[in-house]
N, C-alpha and C positions, 0 to 999 in steps of 0.2 A: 870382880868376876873370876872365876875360878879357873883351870887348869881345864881344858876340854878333855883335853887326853887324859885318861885313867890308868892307872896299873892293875893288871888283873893277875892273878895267881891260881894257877890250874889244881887240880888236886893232887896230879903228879909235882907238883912245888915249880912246872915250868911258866916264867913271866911273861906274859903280854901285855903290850899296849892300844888302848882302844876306845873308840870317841864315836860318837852319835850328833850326823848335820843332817838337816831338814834340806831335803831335794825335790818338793815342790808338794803342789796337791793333788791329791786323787780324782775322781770323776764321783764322787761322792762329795768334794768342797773340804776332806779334811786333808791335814797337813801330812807329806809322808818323808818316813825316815828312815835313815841308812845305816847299821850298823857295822863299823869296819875295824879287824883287830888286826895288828901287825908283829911281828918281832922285835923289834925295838922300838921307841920312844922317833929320833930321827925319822925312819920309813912311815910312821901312822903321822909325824908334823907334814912330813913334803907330803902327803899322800892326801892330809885334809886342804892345803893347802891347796892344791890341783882339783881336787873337786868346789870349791870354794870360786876357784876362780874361774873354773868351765860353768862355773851355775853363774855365777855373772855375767858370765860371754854368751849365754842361752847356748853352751856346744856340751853342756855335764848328758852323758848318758844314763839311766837307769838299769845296772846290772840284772838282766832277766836270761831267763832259761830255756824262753821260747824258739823252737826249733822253725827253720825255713819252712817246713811244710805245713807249722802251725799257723805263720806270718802270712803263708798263702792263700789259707782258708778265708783269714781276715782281711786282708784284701781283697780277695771274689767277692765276697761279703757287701765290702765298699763299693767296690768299684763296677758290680754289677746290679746296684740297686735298681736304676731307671733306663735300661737298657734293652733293644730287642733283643728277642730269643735267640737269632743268629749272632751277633756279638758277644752275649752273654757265652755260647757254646766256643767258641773260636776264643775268648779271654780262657776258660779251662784248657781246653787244647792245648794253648801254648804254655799255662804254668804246669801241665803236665810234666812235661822235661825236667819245670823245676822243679818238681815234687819229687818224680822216679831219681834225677841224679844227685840233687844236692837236700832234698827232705829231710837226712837224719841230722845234718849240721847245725848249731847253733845260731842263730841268727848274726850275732853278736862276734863271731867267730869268721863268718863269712869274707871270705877274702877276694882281689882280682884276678889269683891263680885259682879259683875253683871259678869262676863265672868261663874265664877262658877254656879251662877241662870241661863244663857242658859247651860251648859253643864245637868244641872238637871232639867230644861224644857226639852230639848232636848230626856233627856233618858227617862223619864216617860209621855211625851203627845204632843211631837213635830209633829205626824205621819200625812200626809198631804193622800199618797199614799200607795200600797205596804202591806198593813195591816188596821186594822182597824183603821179608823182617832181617834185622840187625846190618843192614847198611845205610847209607847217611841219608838224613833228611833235606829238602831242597834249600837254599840260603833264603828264599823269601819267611820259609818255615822257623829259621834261626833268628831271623830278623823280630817278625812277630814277637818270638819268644823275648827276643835282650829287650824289647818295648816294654811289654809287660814287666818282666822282673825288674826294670828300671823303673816304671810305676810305683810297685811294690814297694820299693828300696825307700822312694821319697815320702812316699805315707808314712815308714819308719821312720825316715826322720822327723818329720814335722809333728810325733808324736813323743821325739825322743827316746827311740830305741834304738839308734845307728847315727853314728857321730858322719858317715858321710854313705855317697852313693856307689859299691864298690864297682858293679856292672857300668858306671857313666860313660868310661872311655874303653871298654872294652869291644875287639871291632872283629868282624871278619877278615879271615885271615884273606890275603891278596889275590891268590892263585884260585880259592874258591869264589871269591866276585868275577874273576876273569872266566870261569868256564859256566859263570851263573850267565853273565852278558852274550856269552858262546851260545848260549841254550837258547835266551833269549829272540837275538840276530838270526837266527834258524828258524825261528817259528815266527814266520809271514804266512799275511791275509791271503784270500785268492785273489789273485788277479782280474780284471775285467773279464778277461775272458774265459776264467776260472767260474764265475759269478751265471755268464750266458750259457754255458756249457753243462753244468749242474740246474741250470730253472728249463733247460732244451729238455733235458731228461727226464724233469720230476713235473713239468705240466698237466700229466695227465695223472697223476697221482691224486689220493684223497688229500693228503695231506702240502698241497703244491701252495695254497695260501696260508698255511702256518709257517711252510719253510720263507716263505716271499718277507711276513712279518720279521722271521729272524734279518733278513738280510736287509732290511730299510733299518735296522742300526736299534731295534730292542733288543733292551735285555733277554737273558732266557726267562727270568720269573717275572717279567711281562708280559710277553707273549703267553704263558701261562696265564695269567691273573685278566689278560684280557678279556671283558665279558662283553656280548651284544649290547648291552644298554649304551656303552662307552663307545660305542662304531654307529657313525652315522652314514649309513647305506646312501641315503640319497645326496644330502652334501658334501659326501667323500672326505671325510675328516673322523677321527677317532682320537680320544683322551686316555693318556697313561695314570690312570687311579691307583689299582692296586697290585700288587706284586704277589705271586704264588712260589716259596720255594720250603725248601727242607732242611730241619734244624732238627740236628738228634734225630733223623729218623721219623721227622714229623712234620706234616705239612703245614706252612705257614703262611696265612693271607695278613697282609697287611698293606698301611699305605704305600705308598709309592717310597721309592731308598732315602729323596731327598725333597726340600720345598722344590729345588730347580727340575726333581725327577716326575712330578706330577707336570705333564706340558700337555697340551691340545698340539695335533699332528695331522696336515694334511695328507689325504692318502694317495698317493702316484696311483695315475688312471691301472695298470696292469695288476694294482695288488687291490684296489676299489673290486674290478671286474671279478677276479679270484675270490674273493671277499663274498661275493652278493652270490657264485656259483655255490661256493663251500654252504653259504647260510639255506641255501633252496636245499643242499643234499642233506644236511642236517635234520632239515623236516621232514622232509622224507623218510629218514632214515628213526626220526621217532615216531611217525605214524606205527612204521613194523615193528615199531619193539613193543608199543604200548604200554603196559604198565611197567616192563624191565627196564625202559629210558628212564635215566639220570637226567636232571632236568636243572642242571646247575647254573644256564644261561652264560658261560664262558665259552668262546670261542674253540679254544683246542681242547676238543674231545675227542673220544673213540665212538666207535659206530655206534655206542647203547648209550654216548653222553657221559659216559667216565672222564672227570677232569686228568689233563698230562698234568703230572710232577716231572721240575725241571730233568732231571734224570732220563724220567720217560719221554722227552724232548729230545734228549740227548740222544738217546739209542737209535731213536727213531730218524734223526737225520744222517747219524754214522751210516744206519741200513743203505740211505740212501745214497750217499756219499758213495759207497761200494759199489752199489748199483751201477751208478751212472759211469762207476768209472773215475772220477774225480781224487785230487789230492783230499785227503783228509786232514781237516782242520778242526779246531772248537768253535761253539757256535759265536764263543766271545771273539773270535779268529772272524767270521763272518761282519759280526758289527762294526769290527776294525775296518773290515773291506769296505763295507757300505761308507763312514766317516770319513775314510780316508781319499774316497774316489769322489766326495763332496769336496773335500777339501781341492785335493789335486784341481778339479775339474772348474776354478772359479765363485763358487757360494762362497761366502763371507764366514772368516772366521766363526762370529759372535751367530750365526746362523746353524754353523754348525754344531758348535756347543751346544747353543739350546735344542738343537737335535736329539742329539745325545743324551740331554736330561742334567748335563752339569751347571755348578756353578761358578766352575772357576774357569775359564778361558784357556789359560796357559796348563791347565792337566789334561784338558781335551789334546791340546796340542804336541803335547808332549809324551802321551800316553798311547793315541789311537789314532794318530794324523802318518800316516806311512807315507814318505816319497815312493812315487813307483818309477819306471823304466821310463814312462813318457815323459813325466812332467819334471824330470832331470834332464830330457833332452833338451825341452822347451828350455830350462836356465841354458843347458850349452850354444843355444842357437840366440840366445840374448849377450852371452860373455863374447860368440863372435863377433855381434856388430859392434861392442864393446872395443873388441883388442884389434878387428880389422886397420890395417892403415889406410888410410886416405888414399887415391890414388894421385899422384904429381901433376899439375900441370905441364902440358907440354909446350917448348916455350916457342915462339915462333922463331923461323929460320931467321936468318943475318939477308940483307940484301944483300944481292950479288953487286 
């Protein structure tokens, strides 16, 4: 066998050395090959050498030209083949960042000091929507993103275009989780009496059994998605089937979020009651419209039967919220109050959960289960009889 390395001679009379390995095969089955010229004879041995032996180790990369923003496309591609349309939109969203900040770089180029300059673009002047443009986006928003472009990362590898994952360990900086948790710790549920306070005021509202459904612990794009078939009036139970919300600006029915989020639900006698009022004013209310009623058979509609989008759910309880006077919260604020005053108040964990629609026990718990005021008292009033001491026996006197 021959000499692999060749000597080549330019036409300016300058020498190179240069050899041709097979680095595996195409997606067509044929074999593909690399050709590498070097300055001297020495740099093109060590250099076959190393690829020689990274193609034995399965770690040899394939020198390509492909830009990050190109690896991105290919990846949405992948990775959003069998996906709702809300996933799908929210996987773009987040390689956004990575497109606008690091898109012109080489894939192959890509290092842990640029992943770290977007996560610090990102928090201090990434803001496109949502707030004022060019100040930072929220850490849940930065989070999402290093998911993603670590997805991304690893598809390159396991097709051989990136010897490793540069984004793996790159983390939110300290100061920005401390004032994410700040943020967080701030934004509590209503209170019990936060809860009585708002349904005293909005009773007599059209809309007093849609808000009642937010606050028994659905989501927003269920109570959206809820239709009459699914509401049994007389046995006071109703079934979370399908979900209504907006993806891109577009409304989207589909099934319920999860197998555990499709649950059958008994309905508390005061939201039954509101229920069976709402459905009489409903008909009512399409008699008068006649042919201009919307006839969509979902529960929250407007007075001509126009289905709400979660948005429109939203507005509509903020109004209310003003109204009455009450702290302003999200409606997802609301659900947390409903779970959490289930929880505090004695129902069984694994009751609760399936409340909620989850299936995992410990993310109910962890997520939407809020200690309140009382039921911290109740542990302090368990730790007293706990720490109390005994009181002494008194002993009897001495005889005289």
């Amino acid at each position: 066998m021959g000499d692999p390395i060749k000597k080549v001679v330019l036409k300016d009379g300058t020498v190179r050395w240069r050899f041709v390995v097979d680095v595996g095969q195409g997606e067509d089955g044929k074999r593909k090959q690399l050709t590498i010229t070097r300055d001297n004879k020495t740099e093109a041995k060590n250099e076959r050498a190393r690829i020689l032996h990274q193609r034995a180790t399965g770690t040899f990369v394939i020198p390509t030209k492909t830009t990050v923003a190109e690896w991105v496309d290919v990846w949405l591609a992948t990775a959003t083949r069998d996906v709702e349309a809300n996933t799908k939109r929210s996987y773009e969203d987040a390689m956004r960042y990575v497109r606008t900040h690091l898109g012109h770089k080489p894939l192959q180029q890509l290092t842990e000091e640029d992943v770290e300059g977007l996560v610090d673009w990102m928090l201090t002047s990434a803001r496109r929507i949502g707030g004022k443009p060019g100040t930072g986006v929220g850490v849940r928003t930065v989070q999402l993103t290093l998911g993603r472009l670590r997805a991304a990362l690893n598809l390159a590898i396991r097709r051989q275009l990136v010897a490793r994952n540069v984004a793996e360990f790159v983390t939110i900086p300290r100061q920005a989780r401390k004032e994410h948790r700040a943020k967080q710790k701030a934004r509590k549920p209503w209170t019990q009496a936060e809860v009585q306070a708002f349904l005293t005021g909005v009773q007599d509202d059209r809309l007093y059994a849609v808000m009642l459904l937010s606050l028994i612990g659905l989501r927003p794009a269920e109570v959206c998605g809820l239709r009459w078939i699914d509401v049994d009036l007389g046995g006071g139970a109703l079934s979370v089937e399908i979900t209504r919300t907006l993806a891109a600006g577009q409304v989207v029915e589909k099934d319920a979020k999860s197998e555990a989020g499709e649950r059958p639900l008994p309905i508390p006698a005061p939201v039954l009651t509101a229920l069976r009022v709402f459905r009489l004013r409903q008909l009512v209310e399409e008699k008068e419209a006649g042919a201009g009623y919307e006839g969509s058979g979902l529960v929250a509609v407007d007075e001509l039967g126009r289905p709400f989008k979660t948005d429109k759910l939203r507005r509509e309880a903020y109004k209310l919220m003003a109204r009455v006077g009450v702290r302003k919260v999200r409606l997802y604020d609301a659900r947390h109050a409903c779970l959490s005053w289930m929880a505090n108040n004695g129902v069984p964990d694994t009751v609760v959960s399936a409340w909620a629609g989850h299936a995992d026990l410990g993310f109910t718990k962890r997520v939407y289960v809020h200690p309140d005021p009382e039921s911290l008292r109740a542990g302090a009033d368990k730790l007293s009889e706990l720490l109390s001491r005994p009181a002494l026996p008194v002993a009897d006197s001495d005889p005289v």
